[in-house]
C-alpha positions in Angstrom: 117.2 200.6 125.1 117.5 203.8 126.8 119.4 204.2 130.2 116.0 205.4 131.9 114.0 202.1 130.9 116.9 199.4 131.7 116.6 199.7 136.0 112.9 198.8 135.3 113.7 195.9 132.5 116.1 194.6 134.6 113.7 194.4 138.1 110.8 193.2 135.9 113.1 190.5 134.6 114.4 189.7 138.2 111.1 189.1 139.2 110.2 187.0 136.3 113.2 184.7 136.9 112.5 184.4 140.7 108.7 184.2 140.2 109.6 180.7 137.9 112.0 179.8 140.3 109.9 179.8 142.8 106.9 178.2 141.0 109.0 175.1 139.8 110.2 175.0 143.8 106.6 175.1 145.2 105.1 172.5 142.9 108.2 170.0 143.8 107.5 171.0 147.6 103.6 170.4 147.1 104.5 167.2 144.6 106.8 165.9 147.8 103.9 166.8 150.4 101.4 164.8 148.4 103.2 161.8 148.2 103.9 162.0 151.9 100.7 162.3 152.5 100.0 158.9 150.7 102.5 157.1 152.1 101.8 157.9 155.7 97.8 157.5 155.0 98.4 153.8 153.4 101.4 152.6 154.9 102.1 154.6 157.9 98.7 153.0 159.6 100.6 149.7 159.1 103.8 149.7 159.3 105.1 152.0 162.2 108.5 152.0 161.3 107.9 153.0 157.9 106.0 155.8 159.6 108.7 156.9 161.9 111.2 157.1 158.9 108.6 159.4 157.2 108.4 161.4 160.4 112.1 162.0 160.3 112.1 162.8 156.4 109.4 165.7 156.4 111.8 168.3 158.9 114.7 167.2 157.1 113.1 167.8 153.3 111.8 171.2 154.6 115.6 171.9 155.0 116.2 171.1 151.9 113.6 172.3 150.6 114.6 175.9 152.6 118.1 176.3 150.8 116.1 175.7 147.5 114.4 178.7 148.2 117.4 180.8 148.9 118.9 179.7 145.9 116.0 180.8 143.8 115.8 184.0 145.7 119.8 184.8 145.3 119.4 188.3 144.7 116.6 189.3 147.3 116.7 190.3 150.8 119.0 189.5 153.5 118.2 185.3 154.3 118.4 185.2 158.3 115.0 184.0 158.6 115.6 181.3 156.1 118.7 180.2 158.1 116.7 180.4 161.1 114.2 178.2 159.7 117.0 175.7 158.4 118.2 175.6 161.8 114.6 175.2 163.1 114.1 172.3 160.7 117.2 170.7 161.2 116.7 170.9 165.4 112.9 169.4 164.8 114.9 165.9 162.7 116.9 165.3 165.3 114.1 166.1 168.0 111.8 163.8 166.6 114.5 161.1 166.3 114.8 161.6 170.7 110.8 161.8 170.6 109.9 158.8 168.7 111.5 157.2 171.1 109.3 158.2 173.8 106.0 157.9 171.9 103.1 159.9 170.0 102.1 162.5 173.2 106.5 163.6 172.7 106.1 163.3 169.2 103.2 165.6 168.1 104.7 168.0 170.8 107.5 168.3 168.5 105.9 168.7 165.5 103.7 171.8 166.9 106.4 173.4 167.9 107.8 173.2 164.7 105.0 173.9 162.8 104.4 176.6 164.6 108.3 178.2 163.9 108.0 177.2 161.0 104.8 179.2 160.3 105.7 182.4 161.9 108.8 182.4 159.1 106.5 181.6 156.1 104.0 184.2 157.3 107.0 186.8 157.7 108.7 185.8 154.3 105.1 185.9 152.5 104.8 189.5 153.7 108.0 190.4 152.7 107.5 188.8 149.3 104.5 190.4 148.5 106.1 193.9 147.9 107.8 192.3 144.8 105.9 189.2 143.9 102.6 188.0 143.4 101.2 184.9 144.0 102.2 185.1 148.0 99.3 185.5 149.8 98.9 181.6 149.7 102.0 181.2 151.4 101.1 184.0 154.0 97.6 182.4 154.9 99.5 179.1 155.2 102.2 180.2 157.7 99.4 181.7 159.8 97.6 178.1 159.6 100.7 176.4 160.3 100.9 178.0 163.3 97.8 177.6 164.5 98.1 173.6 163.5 101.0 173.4 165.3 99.6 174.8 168.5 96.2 172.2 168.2 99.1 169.8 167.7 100.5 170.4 170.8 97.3 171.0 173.1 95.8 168.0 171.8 98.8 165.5 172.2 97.9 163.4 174.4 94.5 162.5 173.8 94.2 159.3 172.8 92.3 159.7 170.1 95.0 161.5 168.1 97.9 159.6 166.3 100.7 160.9 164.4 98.4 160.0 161.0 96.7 162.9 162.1 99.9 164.8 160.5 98.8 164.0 157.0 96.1 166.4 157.2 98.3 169.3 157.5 100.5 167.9 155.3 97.9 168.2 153.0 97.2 171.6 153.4 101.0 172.4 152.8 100.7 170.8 149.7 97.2 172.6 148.8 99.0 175.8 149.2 102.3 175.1 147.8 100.3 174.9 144.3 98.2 177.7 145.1 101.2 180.0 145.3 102.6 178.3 142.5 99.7 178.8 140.2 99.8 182.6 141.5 103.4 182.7 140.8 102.6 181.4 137.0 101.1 184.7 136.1 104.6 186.5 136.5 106.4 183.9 135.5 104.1 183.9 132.1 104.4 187.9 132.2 108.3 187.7 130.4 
């Protein structure tokens, strides 16, 4: 290998490791989404406080699942948005702790705001990803929908009409493009 071909090897294979990474991270995220979604569809309708408990789970997993993306993007860009967003995420746990208390109107308030944090990080990581990765326009169309979920969340919390079931939708849709981007990511993964 000549000295002229190695910077390039050694980006492309970078970007090959971080591209699987990233895939195996999005399809646990969408595999966690999509359970969520099942539980708090079947058994959240029932059983409130099996409902709450999932409430308090999704913020804290997206922590979680927020240093798992920093640890599969170890070499990349600076990680302040990321750390925002774990901060963010950890706030929004203990908020909807305080707001469950309260009731739905408190608790879909905080789950706007969040969602619509939240988004505005995906959307700015997604654009900054997309210089050096494929497979991230999924995640930037899903921070920009985040956001705008999050602010129906919070202009239509206290209708009556609206329950914290209603969640599971966009839920969903995390999950929907969590395997999107995954998929997308599965072509550079493949390209080693």
């Amino acid at each position: 290998m000549t000295a002229s071909t190695q910077p390039n090897t050694t980006v492309a294979g970078s970007a090959v490791a971080t591209s699987t990474s990233l895939r195996n991270l999005y399809f646990t995220r969408a595999a966690f989404s999509i359970v969520w979604v099942i539980l708090m569809a079947v058994v959240g309708k029932a059983r409130t406080d099996i409902a709450e408990i999932l409430l308090i789970i999704y913020p804290a997993w997206d922590v979680v699942g927020t240093f798992l993306d920093m640890r599969a993007n170890h070499g990349s860009s600076p990680k302040t948005t990321q750390y925002v967003n774990v901060a963010i995420s950890t706030i929004t746990t203990i908020a909807v702790i305080f707001a469950l208390q309260k009731g739905v109107p408190e608790t879909l308030i905080v789950f706007g705001t969040w969602a619509i944090g939240t988004g505005l990080i995906q959307l700015v990581l997604g654009i900054r990803r997309k210089r050096y990765l494929t497979g991230q326009w999924p995640m930037i169309i899903s921070g920009a929908q985040s956001t705008l979920a999050g602010t129906s969340f919070i202009l239509l919390a206290h209708d009556p009409t609206k329950g914290i079931t209603n969640l599971a939708g966009y839920a969903a849709f995390g999950a929907f493009y969590y395997l999107l981007a995954a998929f997308r990511l599965n072509k550079t993964a493949k390209a080693a």
